[in-house]
N, C-alpha and C positions, 0 to 999 in steps of 0.2 A: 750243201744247198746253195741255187743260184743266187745270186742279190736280184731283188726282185727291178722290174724293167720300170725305168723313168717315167715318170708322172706326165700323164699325156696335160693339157691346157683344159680348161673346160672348171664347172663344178661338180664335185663329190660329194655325194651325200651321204653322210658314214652316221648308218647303224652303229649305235651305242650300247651296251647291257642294263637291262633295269634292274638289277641287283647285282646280282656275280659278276666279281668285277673279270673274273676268268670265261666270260660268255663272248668278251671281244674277240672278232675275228683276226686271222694274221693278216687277211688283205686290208679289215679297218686298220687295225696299227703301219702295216705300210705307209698307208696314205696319211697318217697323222703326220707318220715319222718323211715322209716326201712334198709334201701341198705345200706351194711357195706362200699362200695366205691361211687361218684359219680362221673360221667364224663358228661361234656356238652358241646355243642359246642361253646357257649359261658358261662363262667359262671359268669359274671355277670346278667346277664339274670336270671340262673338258682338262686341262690341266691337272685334277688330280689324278683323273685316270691315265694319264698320258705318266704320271710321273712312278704311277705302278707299275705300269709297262717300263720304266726305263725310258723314256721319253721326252724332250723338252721341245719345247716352242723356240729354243734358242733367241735370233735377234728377227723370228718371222711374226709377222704381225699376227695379235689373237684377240680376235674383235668383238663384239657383244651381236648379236642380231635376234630379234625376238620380237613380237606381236606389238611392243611397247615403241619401238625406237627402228620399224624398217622400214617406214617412208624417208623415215634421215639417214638409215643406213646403205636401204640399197644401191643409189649411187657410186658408194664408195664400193660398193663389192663389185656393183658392174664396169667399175673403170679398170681395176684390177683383172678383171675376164677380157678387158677390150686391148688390156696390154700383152693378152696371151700366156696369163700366170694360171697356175692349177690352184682350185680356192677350194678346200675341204669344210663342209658345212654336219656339222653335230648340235642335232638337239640334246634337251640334257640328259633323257634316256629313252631308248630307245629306237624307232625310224623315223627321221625326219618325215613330215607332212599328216604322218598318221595321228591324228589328233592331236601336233604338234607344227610351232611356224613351219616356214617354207616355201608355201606354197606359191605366193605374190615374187619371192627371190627365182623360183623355176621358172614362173610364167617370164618373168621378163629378162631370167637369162637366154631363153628358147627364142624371146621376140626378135632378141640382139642378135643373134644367130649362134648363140655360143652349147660347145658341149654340154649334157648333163650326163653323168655318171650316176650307179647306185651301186653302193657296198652293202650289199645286204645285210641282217643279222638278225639281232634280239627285235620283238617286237610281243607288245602284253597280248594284243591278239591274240594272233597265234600259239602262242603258248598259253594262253587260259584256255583256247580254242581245241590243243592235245589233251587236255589233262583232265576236261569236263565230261569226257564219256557222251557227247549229244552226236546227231548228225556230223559229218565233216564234209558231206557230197556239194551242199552247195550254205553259205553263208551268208550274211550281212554284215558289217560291221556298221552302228548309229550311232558313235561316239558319245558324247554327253548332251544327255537331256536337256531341254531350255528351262530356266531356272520360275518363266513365268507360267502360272496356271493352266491359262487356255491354250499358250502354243506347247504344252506339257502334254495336255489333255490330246490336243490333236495328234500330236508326232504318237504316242502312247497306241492310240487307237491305227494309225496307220502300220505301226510296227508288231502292230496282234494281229495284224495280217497276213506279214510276210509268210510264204511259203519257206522259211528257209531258217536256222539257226541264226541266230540274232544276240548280236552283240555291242554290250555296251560299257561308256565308261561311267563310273557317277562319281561324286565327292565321298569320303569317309562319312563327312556330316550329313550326307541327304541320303544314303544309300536304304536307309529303313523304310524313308516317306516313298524313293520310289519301288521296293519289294513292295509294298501297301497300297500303291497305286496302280501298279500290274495288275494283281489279285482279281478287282472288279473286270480290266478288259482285257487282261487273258484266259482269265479262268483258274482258280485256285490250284487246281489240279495238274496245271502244265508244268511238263519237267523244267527246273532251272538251275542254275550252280552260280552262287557266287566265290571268285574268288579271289583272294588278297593278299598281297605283298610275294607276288609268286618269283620266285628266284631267290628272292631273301632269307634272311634266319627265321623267320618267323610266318611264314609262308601258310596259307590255308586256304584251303578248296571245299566246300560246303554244296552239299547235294540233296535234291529232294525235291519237293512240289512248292508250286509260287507260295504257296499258303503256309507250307511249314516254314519257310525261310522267312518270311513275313512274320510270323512268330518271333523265331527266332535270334532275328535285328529289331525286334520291337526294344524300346529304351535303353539296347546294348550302346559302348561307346568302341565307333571302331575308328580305328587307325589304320595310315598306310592309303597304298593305293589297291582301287578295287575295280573291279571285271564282274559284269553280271551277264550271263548267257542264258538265253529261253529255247526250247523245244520248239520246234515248227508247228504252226496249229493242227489241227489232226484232221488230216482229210476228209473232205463233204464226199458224203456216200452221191456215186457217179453211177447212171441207168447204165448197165450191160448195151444196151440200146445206143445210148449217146457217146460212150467210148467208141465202139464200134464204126459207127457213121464217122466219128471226129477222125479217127486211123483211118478210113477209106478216103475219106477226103484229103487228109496229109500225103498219102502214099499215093496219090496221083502227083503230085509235085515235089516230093523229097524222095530222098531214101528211106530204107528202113532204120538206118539209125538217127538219121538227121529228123525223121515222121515220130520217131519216137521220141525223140529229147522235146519235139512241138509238143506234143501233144500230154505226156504229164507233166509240161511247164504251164501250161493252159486249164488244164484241168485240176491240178495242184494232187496229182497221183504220184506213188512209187514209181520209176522208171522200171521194176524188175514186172511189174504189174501189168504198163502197157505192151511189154517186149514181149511177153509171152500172146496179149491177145493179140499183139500185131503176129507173132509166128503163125497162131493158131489160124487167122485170118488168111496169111497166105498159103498155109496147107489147105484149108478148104476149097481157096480160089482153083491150088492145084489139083483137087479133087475133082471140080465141075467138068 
């Protein structure tokens, strides 16, 4: 195998594993093992995994960067980008930005003019997102709920609306109060899955209606990190009528599939639903 090609200048964002320490990619360990600087958000983390892999930081700097300490930090990362050094940035698991720092170090590597790179990999998303059985055609992810009442209450009720699987993260400790607080404005009955410590030894995927899971996590004590996924709410019955017109109106100015993705993105329909009466529509038209 070839050695892999020299670390371009810029920042790297290196996807982590959130358990299996065997879920790192060989492009993330490259770049551990290449990046003239490292920053992580933890770095003991980053360092022990680097040391499973065979791996050391040797005499390259391995710097702390997190929510706590990156108005003091980022200077020092952006002077190291403005010297033309490759800076590899690991949160402690998983993908940088995704409900994790980052995102103030991107903006203002981008302002400076410098590279950003991404090493894809492990992300809880997506991997709660395969393994939950819901939709996967179109998603949300709404990270973690606001810890206060009313901006609880609103964000809760905005998110019982989305058209689309809906994901989220919550604390071990609150994850009961919010199954408990779905219940009233999603509806007992919507499909949901929690699930927890997913890659790990001890790994659990829980399926059922908001109600039963609410049961469930009532005065249970869970540990770990947890993923809670909701069902899309269930389509408002739409007049034969008003599909109809909303397709004839889209199909003067789109295509039939561009009229189509409009139109049950609007109407909060099946796509296989509109397609067909958009078909039907145009065989009739070719019938007149």
């Amino acid at each position: 195998m070839s050695a892999p090609a020299p670390l371009a200048p810029g920042l790297w964002l290196v996807a982590t594993p959130i358990g299996a320490a065997r879920d790192v990619t060989l492009r993330a360990l490259d770049v551990l093992a290449q990046a003239e600087v490292l920053a992580a958000e933890d770095t003991r983390s980053l360092r022990h995994l680097m040391q499973i892999h065979g791996l050391s930081p040797g005499g390259r700097p391995l710097l702390a960067y997190h929510d706590h300490n990156g108005a003091r930090m980022r200077p020092r990362l952006l002077a190291a980008l403005a010297e033309g050094k490759s800076l590899a940035y690991a949160s402690e698991a998983g993908t940088p930005l995704v409900a994790d720092p980052g995102y103030q170090l991107v903006r203002a590597a981008l302002a400076a003019g410098h590279a950003v790179h991404a090493v894809p990999g492990a992300s809880a998303v997506l991997a709660a997102l395969a393994v939950a059985g819901l939709p996967t055609d179109r998603f949300a992810f709404l990270g973690f709920p606001p810890a206060a009442s009313g901006a609880r209450r609103a964000y809760l009720a905005e998110a019982a609306a989305i058209p689309a699987t809906c994901i989220f993260y919550e604390s071990p400790r609150r994850v009961a109060r919010l199954l408990a607080e779905m219940v009233p404005v999603f509806g007992a009955g919507r499909a949901a899955v929690v699930c927890r410590e997913l890659t790990k030894r001890h790994e659990e995927v829980l399926r059922g209606s908001l109600g039963e899971l609410a049961e469930r996590f009532a005065g249970r004590e869970v540990k770990g990190e947890v993923v809670v996924l909701t069902d899309r709410p269930a389509a408002a019955a739409v007049a034969a009528d008003d599909l109809e017109a909303a397709l004839d109106m889209a199909l003067e100015e789109d295509s039939l599939r561009a009229a189509v993705d409009r139109v049950a993105a609007e109407l909060g329909l099946p796509r296989r639903q509109v397609y067909q009466t958009a078909l039907a529509r145009q065989r009739g038209r070719g019938d007149d």
